[in-house]
N, C-alpha and C positions, 0 to 999 in steps of 0.2 A: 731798191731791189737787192742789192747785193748782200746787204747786212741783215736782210727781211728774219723776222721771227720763224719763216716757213724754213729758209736755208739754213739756219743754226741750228733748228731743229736736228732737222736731214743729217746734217755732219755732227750731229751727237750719237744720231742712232747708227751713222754707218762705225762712230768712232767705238762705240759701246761694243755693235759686233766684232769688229777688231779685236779690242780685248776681249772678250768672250770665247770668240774663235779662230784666233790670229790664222792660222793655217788654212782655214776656209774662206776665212772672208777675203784674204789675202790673195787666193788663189781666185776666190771670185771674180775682185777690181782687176785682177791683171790681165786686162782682156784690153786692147787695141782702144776700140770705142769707149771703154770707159775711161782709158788715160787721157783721150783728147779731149773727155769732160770735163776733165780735171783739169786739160793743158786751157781750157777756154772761161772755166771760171778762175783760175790763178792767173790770166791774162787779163779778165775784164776788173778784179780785186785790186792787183799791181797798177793798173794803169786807171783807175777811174774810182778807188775806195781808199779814199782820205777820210771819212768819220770813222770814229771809235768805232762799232757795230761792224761794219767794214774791217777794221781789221782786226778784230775776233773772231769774225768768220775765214781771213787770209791766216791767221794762226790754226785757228782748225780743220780749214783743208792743207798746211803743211805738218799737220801732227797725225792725217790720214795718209799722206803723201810718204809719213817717214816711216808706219806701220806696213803699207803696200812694197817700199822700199826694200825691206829686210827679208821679201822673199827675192832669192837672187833670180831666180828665173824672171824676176818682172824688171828687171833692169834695166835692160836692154829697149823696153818700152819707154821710157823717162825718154831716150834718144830717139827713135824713130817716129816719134809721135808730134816731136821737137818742144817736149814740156823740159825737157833737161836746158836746152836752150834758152828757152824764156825763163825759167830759176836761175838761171847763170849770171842774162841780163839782169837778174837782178840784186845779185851778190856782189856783180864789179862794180861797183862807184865809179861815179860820172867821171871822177880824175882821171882813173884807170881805161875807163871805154875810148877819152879823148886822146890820152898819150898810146896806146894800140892804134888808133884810127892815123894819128900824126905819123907813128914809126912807119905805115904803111903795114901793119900788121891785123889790120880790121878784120878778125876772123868772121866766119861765115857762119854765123848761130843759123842758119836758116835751116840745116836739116837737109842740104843736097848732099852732102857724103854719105847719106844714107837713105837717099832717095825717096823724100820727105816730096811729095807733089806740092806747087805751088800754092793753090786750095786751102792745103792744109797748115801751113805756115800763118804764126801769128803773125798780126800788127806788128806788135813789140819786137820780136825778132827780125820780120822783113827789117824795120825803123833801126835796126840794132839797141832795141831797150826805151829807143826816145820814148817822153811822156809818160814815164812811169811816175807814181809817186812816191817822194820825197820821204825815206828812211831818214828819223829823226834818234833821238836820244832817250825818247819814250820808252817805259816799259812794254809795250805790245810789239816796238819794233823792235828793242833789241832779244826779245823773244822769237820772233821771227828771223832773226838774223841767225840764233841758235839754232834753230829748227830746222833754217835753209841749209847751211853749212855742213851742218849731220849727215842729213840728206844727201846734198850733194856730194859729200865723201864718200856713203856707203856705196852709191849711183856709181862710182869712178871703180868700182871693184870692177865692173861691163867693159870691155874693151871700147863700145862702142862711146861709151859715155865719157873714159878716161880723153879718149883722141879727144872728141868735142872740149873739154878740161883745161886739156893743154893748147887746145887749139887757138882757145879764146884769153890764155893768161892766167886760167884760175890757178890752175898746177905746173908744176917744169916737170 
């Protein structure tokens, strides 16, 4: 399902109107309900889309992710939606998530500093990222890893998004 010819589709024509009309479609996706779409299919891709297909479709919704991004008003969404959260999980390497959890620094990706209801919190985030898959040496991952990173920079401009940042290790 993940990789489905229907989903690649979808995220070509949402990516096409993007650049067609960056400032509309932009302002379109930046609506609550559609971040969490977004927070739930880059949830179920991370954590259960290990074939190639899979992760061309996790490349294409973080290349729609980093278009929706670049309107600063939607920022603030990446964080309270807790998509900022689950991109985090999955930028820090498992070295990183174990020596935070040891220091006793296991931050709190869940999205309660900003009053993220229980509901609405992924798997991955409740787990702190457990069971994602395995970022390799591949060229689609280290694409993704380009993509994430962007991403999550421009995100860190949102106060809301920088605390989350620093909270979890990405930033000082």
């Amino acid at each position: 399902l993940l990789g489905s010819d229907v989903l690649l589709v979808a995220a070509e024509v949402l990516w096409n109107v993007l650049e067609l009309d960056w400032e509309g479609g932009a302002e379109a996706l930046g609506q609550e309900e559609v971040i969490e779409c977004f927070r739930s299919f880059m949830e179920a891709v991370l954590t259960r889309g290990y074939r190639f297909k899979d992760k061309i479709f996790r490349n294409d919704m973080m290349v729609l992710l980093m278009y929706i991004s670049k309107r600063e008003e939607n920022r603030p969404l990446f964080a309270s939606t807790g998509l900022l959260a689950l991109l985090l999980s999955s930028a820090l390497g498992e070295p990183q998530r174990k020596f935070l959890e040891e220091a006793g620094m296991s931050p709190d990706l869940t999205g309660d500093s900003n009053g993220l209801p229980v509901e609405k919190r992924s798997s991955a985030t409740r787990s702190g990222g457990g069971g994602m898959v395995v970022l390799t040496n591949a060229q689609e991952d280290m694409e993704f890893r380009m993509l994430l990173w962007g991403t999550l920079a421009r995100c860190c401009s949102a106060q809301a998004c920088a605390e989350i940042a620093v909270e979890c290790g990405f930033v000082q």
